[in-house]
N, C-alpha and C positions, 0 to 999 in steps of 0.2 A: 504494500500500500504506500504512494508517495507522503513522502513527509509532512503534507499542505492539507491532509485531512483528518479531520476528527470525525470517529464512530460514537454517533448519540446511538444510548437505547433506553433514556427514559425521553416521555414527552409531557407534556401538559394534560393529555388525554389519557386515558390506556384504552389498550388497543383489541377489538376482539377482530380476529380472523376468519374468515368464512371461506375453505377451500374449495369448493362447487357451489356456484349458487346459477338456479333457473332460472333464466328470461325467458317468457313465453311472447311467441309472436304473433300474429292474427292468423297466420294461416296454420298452425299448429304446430309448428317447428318451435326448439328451443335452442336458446344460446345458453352457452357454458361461461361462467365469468368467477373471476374469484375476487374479493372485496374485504378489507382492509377497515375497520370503522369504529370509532369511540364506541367506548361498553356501552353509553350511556344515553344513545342516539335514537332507542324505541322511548327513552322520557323529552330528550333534546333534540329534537332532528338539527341535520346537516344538511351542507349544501354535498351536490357529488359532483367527482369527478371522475371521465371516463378515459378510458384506455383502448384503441377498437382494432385489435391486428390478428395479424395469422399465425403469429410464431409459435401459439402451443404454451400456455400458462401453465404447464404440466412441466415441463423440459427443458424446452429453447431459450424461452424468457424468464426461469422463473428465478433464477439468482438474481440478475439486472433488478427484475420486477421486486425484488427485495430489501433494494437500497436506492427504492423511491416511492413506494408507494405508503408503506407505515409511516413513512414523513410525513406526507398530508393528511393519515387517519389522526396520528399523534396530535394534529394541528388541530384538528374539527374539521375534519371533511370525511367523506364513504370516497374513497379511494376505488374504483370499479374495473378491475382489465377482465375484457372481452373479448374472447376467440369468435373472428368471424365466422359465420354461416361454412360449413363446407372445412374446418380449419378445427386441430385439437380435440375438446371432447362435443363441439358442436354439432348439430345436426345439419345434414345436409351434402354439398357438394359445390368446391368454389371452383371456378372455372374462367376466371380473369382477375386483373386487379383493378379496382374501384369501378367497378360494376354499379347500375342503376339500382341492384336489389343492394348491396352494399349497402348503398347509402339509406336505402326504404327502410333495410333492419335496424339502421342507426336510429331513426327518425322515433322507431317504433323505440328503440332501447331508452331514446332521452325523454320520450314521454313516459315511459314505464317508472323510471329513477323518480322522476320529478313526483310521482304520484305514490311513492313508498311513505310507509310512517315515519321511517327515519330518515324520509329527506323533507330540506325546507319550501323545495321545489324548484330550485334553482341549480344549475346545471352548466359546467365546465368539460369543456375535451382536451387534449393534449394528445402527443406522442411524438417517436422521432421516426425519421425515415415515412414509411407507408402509415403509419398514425400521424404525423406531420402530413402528409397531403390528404390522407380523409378529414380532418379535422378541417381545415380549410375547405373540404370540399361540401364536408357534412353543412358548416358553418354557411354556406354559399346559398344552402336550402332552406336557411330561415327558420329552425323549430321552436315555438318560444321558449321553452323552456331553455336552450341557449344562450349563457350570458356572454360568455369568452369563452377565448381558446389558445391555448399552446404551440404552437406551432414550429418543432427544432428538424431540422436536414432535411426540408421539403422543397417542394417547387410549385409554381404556377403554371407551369407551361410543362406537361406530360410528352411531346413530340421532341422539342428543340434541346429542353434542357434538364435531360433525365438521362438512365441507362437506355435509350432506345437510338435516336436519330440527333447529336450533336450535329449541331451544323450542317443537317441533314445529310451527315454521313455517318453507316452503319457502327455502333457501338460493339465492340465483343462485351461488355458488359451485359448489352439484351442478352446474348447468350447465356453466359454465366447467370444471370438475373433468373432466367427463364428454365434454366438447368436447375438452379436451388430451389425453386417453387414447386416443379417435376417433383423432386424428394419431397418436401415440406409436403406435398398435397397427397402422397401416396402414404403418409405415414398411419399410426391403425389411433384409433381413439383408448383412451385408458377404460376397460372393462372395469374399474371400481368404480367408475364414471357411468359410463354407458350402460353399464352389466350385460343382459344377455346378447342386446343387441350391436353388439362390439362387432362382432366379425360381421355380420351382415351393413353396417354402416362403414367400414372398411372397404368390400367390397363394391358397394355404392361410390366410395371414390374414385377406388383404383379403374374401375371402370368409365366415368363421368368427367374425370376434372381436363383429362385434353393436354397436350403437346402446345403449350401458350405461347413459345417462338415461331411454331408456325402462325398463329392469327397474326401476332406482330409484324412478320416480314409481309403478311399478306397487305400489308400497311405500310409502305415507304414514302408515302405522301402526309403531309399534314390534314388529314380526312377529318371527316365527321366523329372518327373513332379515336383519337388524339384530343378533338375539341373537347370531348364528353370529359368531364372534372381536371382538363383547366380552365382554372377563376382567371387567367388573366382573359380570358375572353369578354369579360365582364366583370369587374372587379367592383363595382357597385352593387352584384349579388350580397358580398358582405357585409352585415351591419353590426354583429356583435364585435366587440373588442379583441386583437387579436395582439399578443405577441407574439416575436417572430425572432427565433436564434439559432446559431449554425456557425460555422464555421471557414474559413479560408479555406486550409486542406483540407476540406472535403468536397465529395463532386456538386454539390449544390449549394453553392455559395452566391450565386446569382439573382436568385428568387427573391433574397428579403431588400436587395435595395426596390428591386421594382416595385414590391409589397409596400414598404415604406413610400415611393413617390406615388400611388398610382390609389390605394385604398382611402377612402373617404371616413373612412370607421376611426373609433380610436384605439391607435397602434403605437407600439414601442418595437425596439429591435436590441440585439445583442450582436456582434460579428466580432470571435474572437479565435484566434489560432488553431482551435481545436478539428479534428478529425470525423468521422460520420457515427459520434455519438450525443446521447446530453453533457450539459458542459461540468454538470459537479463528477462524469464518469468520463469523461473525454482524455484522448490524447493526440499531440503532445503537451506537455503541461505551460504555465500552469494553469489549473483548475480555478474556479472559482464556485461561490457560495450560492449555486444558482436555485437549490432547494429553498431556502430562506427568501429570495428573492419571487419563485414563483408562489409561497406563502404570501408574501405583500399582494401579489399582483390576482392569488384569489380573495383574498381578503377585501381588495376593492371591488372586487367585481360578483363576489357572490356573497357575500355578508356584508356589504355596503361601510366598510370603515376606510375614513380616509388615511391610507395609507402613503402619502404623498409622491404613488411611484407616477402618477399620470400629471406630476408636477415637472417630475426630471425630464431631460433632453429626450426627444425620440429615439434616437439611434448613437447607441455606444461602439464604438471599433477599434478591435486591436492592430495598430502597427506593429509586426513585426519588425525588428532589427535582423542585421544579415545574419543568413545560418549556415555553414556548411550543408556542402549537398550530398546526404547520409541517410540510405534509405529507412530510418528510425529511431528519430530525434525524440529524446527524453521531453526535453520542453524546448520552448523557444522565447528569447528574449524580447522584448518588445516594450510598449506600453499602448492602455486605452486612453482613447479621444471622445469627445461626445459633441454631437451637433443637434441644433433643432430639428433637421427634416433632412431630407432625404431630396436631391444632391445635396452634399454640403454646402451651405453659401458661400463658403470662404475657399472652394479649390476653384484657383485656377489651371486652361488649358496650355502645357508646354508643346508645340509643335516640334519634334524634330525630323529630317529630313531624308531617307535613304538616297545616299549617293553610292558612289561606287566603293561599296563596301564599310562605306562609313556611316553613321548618324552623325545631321551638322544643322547649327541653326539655320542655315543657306542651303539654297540649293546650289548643287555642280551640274556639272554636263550631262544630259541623257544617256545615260549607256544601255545597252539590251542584258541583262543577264539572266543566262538559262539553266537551270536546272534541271535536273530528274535523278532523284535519290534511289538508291537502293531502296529494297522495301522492309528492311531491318533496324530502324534508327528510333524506333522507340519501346524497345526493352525495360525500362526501368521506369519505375513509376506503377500506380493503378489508377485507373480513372474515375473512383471513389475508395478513398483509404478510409480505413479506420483503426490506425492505430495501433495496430493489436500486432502488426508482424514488420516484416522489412516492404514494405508496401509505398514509401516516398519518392516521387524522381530524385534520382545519384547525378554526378558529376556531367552535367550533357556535353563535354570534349568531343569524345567522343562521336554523341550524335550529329555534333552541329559539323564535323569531319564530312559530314555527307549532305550538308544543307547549304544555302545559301547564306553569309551573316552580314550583319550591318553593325558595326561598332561604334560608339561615344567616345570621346575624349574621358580622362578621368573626371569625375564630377570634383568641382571647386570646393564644398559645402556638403552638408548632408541633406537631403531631399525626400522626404514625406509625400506617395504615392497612397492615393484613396478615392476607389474608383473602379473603370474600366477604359484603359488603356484601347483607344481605338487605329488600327493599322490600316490603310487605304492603297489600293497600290492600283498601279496601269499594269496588267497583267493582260498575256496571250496564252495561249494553249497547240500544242499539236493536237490536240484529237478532242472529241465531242464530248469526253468524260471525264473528267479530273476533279482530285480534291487537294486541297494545298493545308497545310500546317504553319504554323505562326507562334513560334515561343520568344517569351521575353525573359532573358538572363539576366541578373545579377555578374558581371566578371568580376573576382578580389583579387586582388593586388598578387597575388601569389598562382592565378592563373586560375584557377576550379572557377566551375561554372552554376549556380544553383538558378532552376526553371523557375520563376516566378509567379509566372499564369502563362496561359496559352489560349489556342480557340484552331477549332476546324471548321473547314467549310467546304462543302462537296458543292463545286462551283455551278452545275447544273442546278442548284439551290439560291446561284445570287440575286435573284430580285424575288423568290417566294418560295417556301416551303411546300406550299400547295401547288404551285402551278409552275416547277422544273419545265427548265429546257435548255437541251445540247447547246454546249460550244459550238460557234463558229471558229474551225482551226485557223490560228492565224489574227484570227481580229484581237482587237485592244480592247477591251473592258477597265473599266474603273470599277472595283472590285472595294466595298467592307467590310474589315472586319473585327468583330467586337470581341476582345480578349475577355476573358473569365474578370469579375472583379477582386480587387487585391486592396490591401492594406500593408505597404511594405515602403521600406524605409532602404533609401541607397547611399550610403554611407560615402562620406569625402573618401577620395581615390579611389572607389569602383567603380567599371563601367557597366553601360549598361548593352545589351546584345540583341538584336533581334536578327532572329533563325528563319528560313521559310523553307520545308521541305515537301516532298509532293506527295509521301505518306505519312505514316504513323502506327505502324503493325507492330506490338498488337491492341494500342488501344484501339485503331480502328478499323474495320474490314477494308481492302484493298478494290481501287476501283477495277472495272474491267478489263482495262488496258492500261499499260505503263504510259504516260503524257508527260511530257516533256513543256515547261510553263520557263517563260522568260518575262522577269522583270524589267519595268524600264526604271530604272534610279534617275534622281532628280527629278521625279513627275512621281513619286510614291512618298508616302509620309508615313510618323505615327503621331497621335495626339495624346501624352500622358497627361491624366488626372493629378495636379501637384496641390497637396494641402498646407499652405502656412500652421505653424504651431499658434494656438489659441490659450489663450490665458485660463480659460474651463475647463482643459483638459487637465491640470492640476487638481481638479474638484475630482476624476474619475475614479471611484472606491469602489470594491466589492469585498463584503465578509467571508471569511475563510471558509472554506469547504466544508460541508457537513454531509453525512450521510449515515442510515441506518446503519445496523447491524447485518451481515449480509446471510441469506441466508444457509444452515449449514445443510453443504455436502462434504461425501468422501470422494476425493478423488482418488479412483484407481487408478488411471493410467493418464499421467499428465500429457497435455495436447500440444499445441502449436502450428504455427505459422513458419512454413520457407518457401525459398524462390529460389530456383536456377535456371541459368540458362547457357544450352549446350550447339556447339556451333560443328558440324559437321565438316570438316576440313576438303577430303572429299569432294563430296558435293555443294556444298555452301548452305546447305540447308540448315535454318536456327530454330533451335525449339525451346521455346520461355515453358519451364515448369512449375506450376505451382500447389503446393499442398495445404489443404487449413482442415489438421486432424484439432477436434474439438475434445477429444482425450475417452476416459470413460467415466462419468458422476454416478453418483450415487446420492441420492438424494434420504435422506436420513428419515425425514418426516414420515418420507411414504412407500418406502422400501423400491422405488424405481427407480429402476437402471439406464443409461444410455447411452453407447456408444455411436458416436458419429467421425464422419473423414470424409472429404472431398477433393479430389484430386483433377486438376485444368492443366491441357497440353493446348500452346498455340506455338503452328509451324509454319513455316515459308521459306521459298528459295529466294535465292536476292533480287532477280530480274526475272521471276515470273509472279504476276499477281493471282493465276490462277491457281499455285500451288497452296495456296493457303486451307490452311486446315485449323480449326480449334476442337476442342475435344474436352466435355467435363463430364467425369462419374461421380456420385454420389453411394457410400456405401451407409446404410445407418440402423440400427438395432435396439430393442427395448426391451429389457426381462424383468420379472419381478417373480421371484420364488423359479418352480417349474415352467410358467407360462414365459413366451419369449416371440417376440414377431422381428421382422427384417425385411428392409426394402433395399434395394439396387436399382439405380436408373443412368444412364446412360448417354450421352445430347453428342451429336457430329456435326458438326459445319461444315460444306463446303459450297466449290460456287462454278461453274463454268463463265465464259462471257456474257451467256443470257439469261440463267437459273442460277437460284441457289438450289441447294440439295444437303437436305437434312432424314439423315437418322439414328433413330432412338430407340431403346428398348427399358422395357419397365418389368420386373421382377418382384414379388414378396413372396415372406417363406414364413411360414410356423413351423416350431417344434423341427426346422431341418425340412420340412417338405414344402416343396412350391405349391402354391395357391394360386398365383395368377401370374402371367408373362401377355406380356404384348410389344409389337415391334410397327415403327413408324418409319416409312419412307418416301418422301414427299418431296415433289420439284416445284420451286415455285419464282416464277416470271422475276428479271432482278429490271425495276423501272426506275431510271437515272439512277443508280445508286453502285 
């Protein structure tokens, strides 16, 4: 445990535990939820708070769910996590993420809360990741019983800035995404749960819940099916109060500025260094006191005490200071800032200039410069970390060896970056399909290079997500592009590097043919975000970390996170490994066992984009006494120049004998992509 926190285990309240408690729905299904709530709450009711995901409150989440949720019982709130429809010990069968019934059961869950004896009637959501985007989406539907909502490592925009279609070009994260769900959704319900009808509610999934990389790829357009829950379509759906927190390194750090300029509602934001968790469990450090703080912030909102947090600045952000680039930084230096709203008023735009290899206040002479990278150049890195293993972009030398770069002079001063870095360029193409990459480095003085932000864009995407269309080989385009936003600070004598390469394998799939893109410098820019230091950023506080007591398992076999990557001499062929065995627990309470392991192969030749292949298995198992179940599944990528081509196979076993196998293989049309 880092040194920056303390484990409360008294609270103001004491706490009664409820490990299964039934939601009943109108159409006769139930949800499985387990809930957290002052003894004293059928004399005092509470306000509640909900929790709406898939992970399995049995297993997946339930240590996490341990040293956050007794903090708000403790506090006076019903603490409520809910396994979706189809998910853990619930009923039914899920077959996408945030689905229209999704959000229907939501609707149905917050009228239910609101109308228990032990609640006040008033009613809070939260979560991170996938509870982060239902919660704003639930939120978007108006229930009254909705006051506010939580909102940490989500997005508004499900198409452009998710694990699907970045810059409308294909993510291997869809895959991985959609591989982990495959497992997640064939897993068996707990029979102390379900009882008799375990296995036959098992069954019901393994059969029902569907291959979801296939609808997705079925989807390479910004369609109808994208639009469906994201709020930024419409950002005036939102009325309850919303905070919104998350992190730099992590892949969804974009969301809460827009959330901040664009929501009419009353909103606050946090943006602090952290990785794709909450910030009192996030890394890299350090941490803050974000338990206490989201206690203010239901305190204003659902027991009406003015708690003075809708007094402070809207939006807090952390500047990083520079970091070495080390795929798994303990913490990161830095300090928070806080401004009224969102832009800040106080950043000004720095223009500088790609010339011929340089960045300059000035322009120089037009020169053509062409590239076309190998299709190996981004190795390192994931394109949502979280923390937990060697998962950060390393030293990009290396990569930018095969990119285009543009170089600064050393900076005079230290420089305060808050924002999103926007890159424009006169660019051409060889051929009708191309995607270009765009990083912005930190150079130290000592030569190492750390990526800062970045951004892709599958050029067939530059004036619409929705409505792509080929390159004319050859013609000039003035081409935008909007870097991921950043809070980072460039220190006197670094410079700064902007990279452009024509892929990015394997954070993202390879276009159909190798395209050859020529810059023209001195007619291309980039426009950094520079914040002056403010006299109220000295006010920036937060209280030291708190968190429950977490709860106890036996670890049998401890887990972990690696990466390698193996490069065929041979043939040139490089294959990025990676493993995230989650070990084996033992859950003490309730005598259930779990072992889980995940294993991602992604490969390629350097000058074939066809050769690409990604590949994730999932192995995972559950025993308690004699009874014991086990799923395997399976996910293949690959692609010709006009299909992709995917398959899959899905296995469960009891007691050592297979129960059900099924096998997927499916070709499906690849459109601009």
């Amino acid at each position: 445990m880092p040194d920056d926190v303390t484990i409360v285990e008294t609270f103001p309240n004491k706490i009664k535990e409820i490990l299964n408690l039934w939601i009943p729905l109108k159409d006769g299904s139930r949800l499985a939820a387990r809930m957290w709530i002052p003894a004293d709450a059928d004399k005092n009711p509470v306000p509640a708070i909900l929790e709406y995901i898939p992970y399995r409150k049995r297993d997946a989440t339930a240590i996490r769910d341990s040293k956050l949720h007794p903090y708000f019982a403790g506090h006076g709130y019903a603490a409520v996590r809910v396994d979706l429809r189809g998910s853990g010990d619930s009923d039914g069968v899920l077959t996408d993420e945030y689905l229209k019934l999704e959000h229907d059961d939501a609707l149905e869950v917050i009228e239910w809360l609101s109308k228990q004896p032990w609640c006040t009637g008033k009613v809070g959501m939260m979560g991170n990741s996938w509870g982060g985007f239902n919660s704003l989406q639930v939120a978007a539907r108006r229930p009254p019983a909705l006051k506010a909502i939580i909102t940490s490592c989500s997005t508004d925009d499900r198409y452009a800035d998710d694990i699907h279609y970045m810059g409308g070009c294909l993510l291997n994260d869809n895959m991985k995404w959609a591989a982990n769900m495959f497992s997640h959704n064939s897993r068996p319900p707990d029979p102390d749960f379900a009882g008799n009808r375990w296995h036959e509610m098992w069954l019901e999934r393994l059969k029902g819940s569907g291959l979801w990389i296939e609808t997705w790829l079925k989807h390479q357009r910004r369609d109808a099916f994208w639009k469906h829950g994201s709020v930024c379509e419409n950002y005036a759906d939102i009325e309850c109060a919303v905070f919104a927190v998350g992190g730099w390194n992590d892949g969804y750090s974009n969301a809460i500025p827009r959330l901040m300029e664009h929501l009419k509602c009353p909103r606050i934001a946090w943006i602090g260094q952290w990785s794709h968790q909450y910030p009192h469990d996030a890394a890299p450090g350090p941490s803050v006191g974000f338990l206490q703080e989201a206690i203010r912030w239901w305190d204003h909102w659902l027991k009406g005490k003015d708690t003075g947090m809708m007094k402070e600045p809207m939006v807090r952000s952390y500047i990083q200071d520079y970091w070495p680039p080390i795929s798994k930084p303990r913490t990161m230096a830095g300090h928070w800032v806080a401004d009224p709203s969102w832009p800040p008023p106080g950043v000004k735009t720095r223009r500088l200039i790609l010339n011929d290899g340089t960045l300059d206040e000035k322009a120089g002479l037009q020169v053509a410069l062409s590239i076309l990278s190998p299709l190996t150049p981004g190795h390192y890195g994931r394109w949502c970390p979280h923390g937990l293993g060697p998962d950060m972009p390393t030293d990009q030398r290396e990569l930018d060896g095969n990119a285009l770069c543009f170089d600064s002079e050393p900076f005079a001063e230290r420089v305060e970056l808050l924002g999103a870095p926007v890159v424009e360029l006169d660019i051409a193409s060889d051929k009708p399909n191309a995607m270009i990459c765009v990083r912005l480095g930190d150079i130290a003085p000592d030569g190492r290079i750390s990526r800062i932000t970045y951004q892709l864009l599958n050029l067939t995407h530059r004036d619409s997500h929705e409505f792509p269309e080929p390159l004319e080989p050859g013609r000039r385009y003035r081409v935008k592009v909007k870097l991921n936003d950043l809070g980072q600070a460039i220190e006197k004598g670094h410079r700064l590097r902007v990279a452009i390469s024509t892929s990015y394998w394997p954070i993202a799939w390879t276009s159909p043919e190798s395209a050859t893109l020529t810059i023209r410098t001195g007619a291309s820019h980039i426009d950094l975000p520079v914040r002056p230091a403010e006299a109220r950023d000295k006010e920036v506080r937060f209280p030291r970390t708190e968190r429950p007591k977490p709860l106890a398992a036996n670890i049998i076999e401890k887990g972990g996170e690696t990466r390698d990557v193996v490069r065929d001499i041979e043939t040139g062929r490089v294959t990025s490994h990676a493993q995230e065995d989650g070990g084996t627990i033992l859950f003490d309470a309730t005598g259930w066992t779990m072992r889980a392991k995940q294993d991602q192969w992604y490969s390629i030749l350097p000058d074939d984009p066809l050769s690409a292949r990604a590949e994730v298995a999932w192995q995972v198992r559950f025993w308690r006494g004699s009874w014991n179940a086990e799923t395997r599944t399976r996910t293949v990528l690959t692609s010709t120049k006009t299909h992709f081509r995917l398959d899959a196979t899905l296995d469960a076993f009891t007691d050592g004998n297979r129960i059900y196998s099924r096998n997927w293989n499916v070709e499906i049309p690849r459109d601009c992509v």
